[in-house]
C-alpha positions in Angstrom: 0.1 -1.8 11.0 -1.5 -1.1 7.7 -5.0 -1.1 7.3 -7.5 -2.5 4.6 -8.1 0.6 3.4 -4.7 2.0 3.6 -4.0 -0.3 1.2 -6.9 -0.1 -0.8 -6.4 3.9 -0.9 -2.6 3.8 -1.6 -2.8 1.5 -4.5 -5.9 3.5 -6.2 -2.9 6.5 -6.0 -0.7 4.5 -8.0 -3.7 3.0 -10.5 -2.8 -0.6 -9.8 -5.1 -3.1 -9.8 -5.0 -5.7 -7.1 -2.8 -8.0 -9.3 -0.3 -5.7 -10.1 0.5 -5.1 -6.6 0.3 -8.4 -5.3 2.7 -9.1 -8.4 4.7 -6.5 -7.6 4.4 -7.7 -3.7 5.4 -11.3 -4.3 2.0 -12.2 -2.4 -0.6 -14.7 -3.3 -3.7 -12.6 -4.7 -6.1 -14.1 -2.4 -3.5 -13.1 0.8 -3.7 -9.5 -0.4 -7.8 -9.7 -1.0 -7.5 -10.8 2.6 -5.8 -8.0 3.9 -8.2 -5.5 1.5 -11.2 -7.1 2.9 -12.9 -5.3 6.1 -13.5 -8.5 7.8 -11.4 -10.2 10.5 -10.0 -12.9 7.8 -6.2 -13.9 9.4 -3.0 -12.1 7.4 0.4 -13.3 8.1 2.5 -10.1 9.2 5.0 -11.3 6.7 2.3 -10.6 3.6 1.6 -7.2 5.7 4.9 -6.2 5.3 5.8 -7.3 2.1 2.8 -5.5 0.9 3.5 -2.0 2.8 7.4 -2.3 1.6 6.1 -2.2 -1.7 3.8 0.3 -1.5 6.4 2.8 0.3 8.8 1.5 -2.5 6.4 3.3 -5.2 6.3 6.5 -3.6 3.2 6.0 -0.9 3.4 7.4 2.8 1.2 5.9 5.6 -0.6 8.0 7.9 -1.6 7.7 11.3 -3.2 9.9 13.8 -5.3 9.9 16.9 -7.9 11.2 14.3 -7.4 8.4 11.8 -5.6 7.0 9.3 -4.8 7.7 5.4 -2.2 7.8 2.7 0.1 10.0 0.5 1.6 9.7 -2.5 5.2 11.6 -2.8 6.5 12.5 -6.0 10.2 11.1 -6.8 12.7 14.1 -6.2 13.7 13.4 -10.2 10.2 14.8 -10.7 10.8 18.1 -9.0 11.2 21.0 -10.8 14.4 22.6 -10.8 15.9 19.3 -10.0 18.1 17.4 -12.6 
């Protein structure tokens, strides 16, 4: 499961701006402030999902760890160098 600020984190990577990824998400901008939000406000799995699909989609990695959790952006194998 994604957290608040897994998702806050990944899409400062990208530079998008909570609409653009709930846009991008084809989630309701309030459902994604919900999920951004550190209090215990209810988010349909479904929203969850759509929203980490998306975010993997553009290149972000999730992170977990008995330590914590964080993000990662990968760069696109046609931005390699050396790669054509």
């Amino acid at each position: 499961m994604i957290t608040a600020r897994q998702t806050r984190a990944a899409r400062a990577l990208l530079g998008w701006t909570q609409e653009t990824l709930a846009e991008k998400a084809l989630v309701s901008l309030t459902a994604l402030k919900r999920l951004e939000s550190e209090n215990d406000f209810k988010v349909y799995e479904t929203t969850r999902d759509q929203v980490r699909r998306t975010l993997e989609s553009s290149g972000i990695v999730f992170l977990s760890s008995d330590q914590g959790e964080g993000v990662m952006l990968v760069r696109a194998k046609i931005d390699s160098p050396g790669l054509s």
